[in-house]
N, C-alpha and C positions, 0 to 999 in steps of 0.2 A: 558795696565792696570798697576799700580801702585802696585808698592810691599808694603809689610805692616813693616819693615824697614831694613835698609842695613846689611848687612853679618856681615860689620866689628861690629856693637855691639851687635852680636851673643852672648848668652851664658854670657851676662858681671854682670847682677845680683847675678845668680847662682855662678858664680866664687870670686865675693865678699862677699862672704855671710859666715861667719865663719861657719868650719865645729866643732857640735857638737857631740859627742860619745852617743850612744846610752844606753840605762840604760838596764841588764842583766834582764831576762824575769823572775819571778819570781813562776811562774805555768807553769809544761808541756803542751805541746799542748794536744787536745780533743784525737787526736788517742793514744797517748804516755798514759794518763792518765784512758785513759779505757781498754786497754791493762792491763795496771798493774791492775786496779779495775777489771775485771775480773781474770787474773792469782792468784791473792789474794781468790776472791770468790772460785774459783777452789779448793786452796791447804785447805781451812776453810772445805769445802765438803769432800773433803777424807780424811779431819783428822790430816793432816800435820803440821809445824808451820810454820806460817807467819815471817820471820823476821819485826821486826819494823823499821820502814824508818818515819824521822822528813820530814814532805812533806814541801817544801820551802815558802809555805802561812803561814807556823807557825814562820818561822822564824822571829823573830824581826830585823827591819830596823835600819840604821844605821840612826843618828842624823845628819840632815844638819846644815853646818856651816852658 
């Protein structure tokens, strides 16, 4: 049976392919962000104070060049 093609140009796309850097995530994940939305609910209930946190969706992006 006929292989579907040779070893030697294994992996040869992949390896030419510029590596891009990936762009920093701009929102916590769902457990991270409800974690904190609850702990907030919590300290609002007994009365405590919340410090204030800029959540990184507010942040304004930087201008592409």
């Amino acid at each position: 049976m006929p292989t579907h093609g040779s070893m030697t140009k294994a992996g040869k796309v992949r390896s030419q392919t510029p590596k891009i850097e990936k762009r920093p995530k701009r929102n916590l994940p769902p457990r991270e962000r409800n974690r904190r939305e609850y702990w907030i609910r919590k300290r609002k209930e007994a009365g405590l104070p919340v410090p204030t946190v800029v959540p990184p969706s507010s942040v304004p992006r930087k201008k592409q060049a």
